[in-house]
C-alpha positions, 0 to 999 in steps of 0.5 A: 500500500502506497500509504504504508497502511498494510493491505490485511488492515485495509481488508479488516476496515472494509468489513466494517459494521455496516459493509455488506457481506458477499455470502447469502445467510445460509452459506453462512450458517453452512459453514458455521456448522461445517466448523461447529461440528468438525471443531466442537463448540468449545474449539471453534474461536470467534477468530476461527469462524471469522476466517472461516466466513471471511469476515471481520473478527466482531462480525459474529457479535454483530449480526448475531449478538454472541457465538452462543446465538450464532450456534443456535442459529445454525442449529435451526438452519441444520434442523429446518423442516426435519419434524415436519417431514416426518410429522408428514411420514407419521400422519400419512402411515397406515399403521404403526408398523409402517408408520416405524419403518418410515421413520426409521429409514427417514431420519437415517437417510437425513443422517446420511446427507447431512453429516455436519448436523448429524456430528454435531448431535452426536458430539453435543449428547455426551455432554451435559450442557446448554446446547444439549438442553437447546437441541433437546427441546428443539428436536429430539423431545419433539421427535421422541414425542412424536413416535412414542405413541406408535412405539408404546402400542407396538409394545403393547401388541408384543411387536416390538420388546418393552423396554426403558425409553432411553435404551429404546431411543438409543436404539433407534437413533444411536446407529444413525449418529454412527453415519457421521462416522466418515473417518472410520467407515473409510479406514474399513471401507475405502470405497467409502470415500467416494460415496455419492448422494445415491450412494448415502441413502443405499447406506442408510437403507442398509443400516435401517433395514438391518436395524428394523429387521432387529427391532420390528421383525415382520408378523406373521404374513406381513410384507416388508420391502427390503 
């Protein structure tokens, strides 16, 4: 710079608190959660998300008010119409073994495709936390809630074993959190690596059907598609 001003402090003031930012809101949020769940929440610095953003060091408190607000923001981004298409899965079932396996093959498939949100859950329920309590009232009660009805009637038909809910919930959830598991799925398969959109919902029909096939095995003259 001709006035000797260095050229990464022009580039910091032309960020200033009203200069616009070139990047759509959800491209923003995507790469918050790109950072939240590779990182973890405690990891993933206001200067870190910043470079990663391309934006001002105070952007984050500016638009958002604190990081805090800013990862509920990309919580709800990362969750956006998740319960309602699967509200839409339950109502449009015609019975409750139906109405399971819908589900179940659903919230595998959105696991499979949305890897960022899906660690992000898995690395946010071991621990005892705020976030822990914000993503319980936003998604997994109000997921919980909507199935428990169909699951406490399977129990009671003798379909499906009684059990506590938390082991049930684990059971139907916990292999789905595994399909964020990219590191390892590629050191035992490295086909894995290369998996295309097809590929992820093959993946997560697979592990469904095996995990259904365990829990709601087929009654006596009933279809199941495989």
């Amino acid at each position: 710079m001709t006035d000797g001003t260095p050229a990464r402090d022009v580039k910091e003031a032309a960020r200033g608190k009203y200069a616009p930012v070139r990047m759509d809101e959800s491209e923003i949020l995507r790469r918050g959660l790109a950072a939240f769940a590779e990182l973890g929440y405690a990891a993933t610095t206001m200067r870190e998300l910043a470079r990663r953003l391309e934006v001002s060091h105070n952007f984050i408190n500016e638009r958002y008010g604190s990081k805090w607000n800013f990862w509920c923001a990309v919580v709800d981004f990362g969750l956006r119409d998740t319960q309602s298409a699967l509200d839409r899965l339950l109502a449009e079932s015609r019975d409750d073994g139906e109405r399971l396996r819908n589900v179940v093959v659903a919230l595998y498939r959105v696991a499979a495709n949305a890897s960022g949100m899906n660690r992000l859950l898995s690395d946010e329920s071991t621990r005892d936390s705020d976030r822990l309590d914000y993503l319980h009232q936003r998604f997994i009660k109000p997921f919980w809630d909507s199935i428990e009805p169909t699951v406490d009637r399977l129990m009671a038909a003798g379909r499906i074993p009684r059990t506590p809910a938390h082991i049930l919930y684990f059971a139907v959830t916990a292999p789905a959190l595994a399909l964020a598991q990219d590191p390892i799925a590629e050191r035992l398969n490295p086909a894995a690596a290369l998996v295309t959109e097809r590929d992820r919902n093959d993946m997560a029909d697979a592990l469904s059907g095996l995990v259904l096939r365990g829990l709601l095995p087929p009654s006596p003259g009933e279809t199941v598609d495989a």
